[in-house]
C-alpha positions, 0 to 999 in steps of 0.5 A: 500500500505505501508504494501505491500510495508513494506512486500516486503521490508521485503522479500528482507532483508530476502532473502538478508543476507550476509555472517558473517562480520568479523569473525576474528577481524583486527589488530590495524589501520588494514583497509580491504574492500571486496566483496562477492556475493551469497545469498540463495537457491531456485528452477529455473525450474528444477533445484537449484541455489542461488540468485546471490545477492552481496554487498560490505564491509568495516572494521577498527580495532579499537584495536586489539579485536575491529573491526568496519564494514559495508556494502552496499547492491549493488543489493538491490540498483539496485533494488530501495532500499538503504540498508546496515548492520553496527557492530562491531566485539570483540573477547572475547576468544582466541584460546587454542589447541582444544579451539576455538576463540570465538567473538561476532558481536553486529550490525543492518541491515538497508533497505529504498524503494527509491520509497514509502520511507517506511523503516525496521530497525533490531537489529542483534547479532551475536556468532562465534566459529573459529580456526585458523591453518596453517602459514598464519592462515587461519580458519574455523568457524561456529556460530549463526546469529541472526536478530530481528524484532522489528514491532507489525504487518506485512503486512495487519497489521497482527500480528507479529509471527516471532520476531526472525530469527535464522540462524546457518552459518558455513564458511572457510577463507583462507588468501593469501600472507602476509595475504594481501588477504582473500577468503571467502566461507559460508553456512548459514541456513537462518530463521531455526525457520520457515516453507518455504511451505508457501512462494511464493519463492520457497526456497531450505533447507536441512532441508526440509520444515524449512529455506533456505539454502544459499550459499556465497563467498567474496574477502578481501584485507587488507591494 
């Protein structure tokens, strides 16, 4: 039952991935919280729709290259599961003409069953290239999310095969008056490393029988 449990734990982290967390660090003493909402692609019937999974985020700017964040996983919650992501975000590159901001988001990912008790615990590291533009320095950004799997074995003690999950993203941030407000629109390819035929979800790609591809939009306001 607790390799059931730990493979169902691991379906729901898998098909739960938010989208990138402050790409873009936040000023000094800068706080923003948000939402966003979406989640990957898979087949309903006859048609195609993302999972409508949600959560919500908090940031700091610890300095002004240093943002720490977090998120709960309000869906996750609703189905019995306390789950949450927590980083930090350093720019270690700025932007020069066609040279790109360049930061990197060291942080983990965290899920526990309410009701078996079991848990996952995941190293991520994220790369992110973005340019801003325009008055109000919106940007456009894309990069690597990756998540690594620490267990020896998976359900039914099986060996573990997957120890890395590689998922490109690509997004736009597009911030509002006073740059008080962010909208936030992702696309990520989710798991790129790994054949989805053999799944029970029907998972939808554009790179056919590899990943799924999901789709994400969020809400910041920054104080």
């Amino acid at each position: 039952m607790k390799f059931l449990c730990l493979s169902i734990v691991s379906v729901v982290i898998l098909s739960s991935c938010a989208p990138g967390r402050f790409i873009e660090p936040l000023n000094k003493k800068q706080l923003a919280v948000g939402v966003d909402l979406g989640g990957p692609i898979i087949g309903f019937g006859d048609k195609s729709i993302p999972v409508p999974l949600s959560s919500v985020e908090v940031g700091y700017g610890l300095d002004t290259n240093l943002t720490i964040y977090g998120g709960i996983h309000t869906t996750a919650l609703m189905f019995g599961n306390f789950q949450i992501d927590m980083g930090v975000t350093y720019k270690v590159l700025s932007q020069n003409k066609f040279i790109p901001n360049v930061s990197i988001n060291p942080g983990f990912n965290y899920v526990q069953s309410f009701s078996e008790g079991v848990y996952k615990f995941w190293p991520t590291f994220d790369a992110n290239a973005y340019w801003n533009y325009g008055r109000k320095s919106s940007y456009v950004y894309f990069g690597l999310n990756n998540m690594f799997e620490l267990s020896k074995n998976m359900a039914l003690n099986q060996p573990q095969k997957q120890r890395w999950l590689l998922s490109p993203q690509v997004g736009h941030v597009l911030k509002g008056r006073n740059q008080q407000f962010q909208f936030i629109t992702e696309f990520k390819f989710i798991g790129l490393r790994q054949e989805n035929t053999y799944s029970f979800i029907p998972w939808k790609s554009v790179f056919g029988k590899y990943g799924a591809t999901g789709v994400y939009l969020g809400f910041r306001y920054l104080f």
